[in-house]
Each structure stands twice: as C-alpha cells, then as structure tokens.
C-alpha positions in Angstrom: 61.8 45.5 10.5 63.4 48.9 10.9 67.1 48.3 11.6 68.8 49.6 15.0 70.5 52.7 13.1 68.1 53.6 11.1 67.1 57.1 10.8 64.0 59.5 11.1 64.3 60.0 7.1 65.0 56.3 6.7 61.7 55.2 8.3 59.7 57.6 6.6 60.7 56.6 3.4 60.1 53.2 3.4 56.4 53.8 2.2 57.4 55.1 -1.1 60.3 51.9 -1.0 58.0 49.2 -0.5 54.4 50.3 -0.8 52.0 48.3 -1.9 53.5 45.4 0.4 54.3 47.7 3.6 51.7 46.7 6.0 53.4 47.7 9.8 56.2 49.2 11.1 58.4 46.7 13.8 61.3 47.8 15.7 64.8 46.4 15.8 64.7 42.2 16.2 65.3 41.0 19.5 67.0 43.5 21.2 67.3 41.2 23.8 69.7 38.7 22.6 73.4 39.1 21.8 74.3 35.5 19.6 72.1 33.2 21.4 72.4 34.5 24.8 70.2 37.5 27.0 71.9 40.7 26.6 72.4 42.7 30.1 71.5 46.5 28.8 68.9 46.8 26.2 65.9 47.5 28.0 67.0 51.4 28.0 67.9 51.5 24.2 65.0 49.4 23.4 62.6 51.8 24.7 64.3 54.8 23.3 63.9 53.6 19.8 60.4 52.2 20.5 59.6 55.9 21.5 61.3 57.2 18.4 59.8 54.9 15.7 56.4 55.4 17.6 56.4 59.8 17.5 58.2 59.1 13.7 55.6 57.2 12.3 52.3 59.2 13.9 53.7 62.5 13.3 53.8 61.9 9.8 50.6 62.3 7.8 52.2 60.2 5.1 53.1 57.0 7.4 50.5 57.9 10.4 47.8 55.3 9.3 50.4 51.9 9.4 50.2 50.2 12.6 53.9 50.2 14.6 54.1 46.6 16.5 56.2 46.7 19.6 59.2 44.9 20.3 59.5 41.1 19.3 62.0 39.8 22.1 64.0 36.5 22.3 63.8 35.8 25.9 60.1 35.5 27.8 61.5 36.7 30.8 62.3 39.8 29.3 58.9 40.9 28.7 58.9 41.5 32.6 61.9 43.2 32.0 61.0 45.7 29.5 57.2 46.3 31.1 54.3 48.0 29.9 55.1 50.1 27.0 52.2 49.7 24.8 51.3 53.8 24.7 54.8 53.6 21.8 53.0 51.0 20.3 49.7 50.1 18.2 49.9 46.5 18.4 52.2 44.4 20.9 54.7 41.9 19.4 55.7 38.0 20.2 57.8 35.9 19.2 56.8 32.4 20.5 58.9 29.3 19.3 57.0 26.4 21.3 59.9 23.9 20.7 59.1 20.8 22.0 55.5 21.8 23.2 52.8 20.6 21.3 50.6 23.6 20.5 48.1 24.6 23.2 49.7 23.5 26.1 50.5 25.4 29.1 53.7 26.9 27.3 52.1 28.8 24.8 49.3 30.1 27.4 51.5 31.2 29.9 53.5 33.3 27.4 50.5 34.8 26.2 49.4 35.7 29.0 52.9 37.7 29.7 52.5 39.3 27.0 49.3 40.4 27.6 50.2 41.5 30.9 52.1 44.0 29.6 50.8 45.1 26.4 48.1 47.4 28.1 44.9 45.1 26.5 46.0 46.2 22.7 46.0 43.6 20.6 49.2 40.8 19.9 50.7 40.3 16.4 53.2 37.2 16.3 55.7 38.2 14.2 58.1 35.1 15.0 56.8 31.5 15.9 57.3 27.6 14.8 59.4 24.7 15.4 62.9 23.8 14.7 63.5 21.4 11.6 67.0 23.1 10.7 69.5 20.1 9.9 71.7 21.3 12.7 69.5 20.8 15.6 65.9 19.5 14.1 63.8 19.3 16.8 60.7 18.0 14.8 60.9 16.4 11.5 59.1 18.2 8.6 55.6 16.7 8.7 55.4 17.0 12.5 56.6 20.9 11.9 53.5 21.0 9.2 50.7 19.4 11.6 52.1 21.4 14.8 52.1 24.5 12.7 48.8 24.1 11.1 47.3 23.6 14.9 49.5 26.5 16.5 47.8 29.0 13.8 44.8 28.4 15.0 45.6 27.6 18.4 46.8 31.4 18.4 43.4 32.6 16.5 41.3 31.0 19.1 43.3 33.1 21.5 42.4 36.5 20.1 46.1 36.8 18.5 44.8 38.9 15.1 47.7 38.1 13.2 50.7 34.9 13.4 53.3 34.4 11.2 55.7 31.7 10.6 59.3 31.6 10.6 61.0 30.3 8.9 58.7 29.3 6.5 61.0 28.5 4.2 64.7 27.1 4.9 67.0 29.0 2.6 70.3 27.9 2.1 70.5 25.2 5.0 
C-alpha cells in the first residue's frame, strides 16, 4: 500500500525494497474515510494520486510488469462517488466486510456488482474482507469467523473475484 505522500522515487523503489514478495502496487487505504466516518473531499485527490501511481508504475521499465489495483474504499456508496476509473488501474479494488451477513447473500452480490459497475469489466482483487471478532465489538465469535470465512473465499471465487484476502487474519495486540 503506497502511502498518501509518497513520492515518484519512493514508488519506484519499492521493487528493489521488497522484491521477491512485491506482487501489486495499491494506492493510499480508504481515502474515503476520516476515523470511522465518510470524508466530504477525497474523490478529487483520490483520482489524482490514482493517475499518478498509474503513469509512475507503467512508465517505468523496471516496475511496468506489476499490476496497480485501484482504490480499496470504506464506504460502498462511494464507489458511485468516485466512478469509472479503471483506465488508472489494472485490477479494481474492494474491500467488503459482510458483518452480520452470512456469506452469499444479497449483501455481498450487490456490492459486487457496484463494483463491477465501475471497474470498466477488469477484473476485482479484494484486498480487505471478513468479520469482526475484535474484543471491543466481536460481531461473530472465532469459529463462526472461521466457517464464514472459509465460505466467503469461495463464495468470492465462484464470483470471478481472482484474488481475496483476509483482514485481519491475525489480531495483533488486541
């Protein structure tokens, strides 16, 4: 995840930082949400950097073949908000906590299918999904996280998603 204030030389050099493990490039987290809440102007910022990271990355022989995912955002309705910007992107991003849905249930389908909407048919990469079992507010209890999880992976595979990945896979520190 490339940090908001990163720069061109930054970016570029994570290869050489991090290789063999680098597999994409993603843009700032969220840039959506500001402490648990939607954040009024970050469409225009969003895209700017999106842009940036995009032309960065391609027009650099030595980064040019890793994919750059598109923004992961907090909030579904901001997908509508930020629209289709999948030509600064190779693979469109999600992050899709079902909460208290069971996977494959209208939820998850209908925030697919926004997603899809607007990531001009490439492909979708979730970068962020699960359940909450934090001891603050656990909203399943640990084996109910495990079967959930097990189905949502493949509830997400039999809906062309190429790539899911779980967070937080591990609590550290909670």
């Amino acid at each position: 995840i490339v940090s908001p204030g990163s720069s061109q030389t930054q970016v570029l050099s994570f290869p050489a930082r991090v290789a063999p493990s680098l597999e994409t490039f993603e843009p700032p987290n969220e840039p959506d949400d500001q402490v648990g809440q939607p954040y009024p102007t970050w469409v225009a910022p969003c895209i700017a950097f999106q842009q940036n990271l995009y032309s960065w990355v391609k027009g650099n022989p030595a980064t040019a073949r890793y994919p750059v995912l598109g923004p992961g955002l907090a909030w579904p309705a901001s997908i509508a908000q930020l629209g289709n910007v999948s030509a600064k992107f190779d693979l469109s991003n999600l992050h899709d906590y079902l909460v208290n849905y069971n996977p494959g249930n209208s939820y998850g389908t209908t925030i697919l299918g926004m997603a899809s909407a607007t990531a001009g048919g490439k492909p979708i990469v979730v970068t962020e999904a699960g359940y909450g079992t934090g001891t603050t507010t656990p909203l399943v209890d640990d084996r109910t996280d495990l079967r959930y999880l097990t189905r949502m992976f493949f509830e997400y595979f039999n809906e062309g998603i190429t790539r899911t990945y779980s967070y937080d896979f591990i609590e550290i520190g909670g």
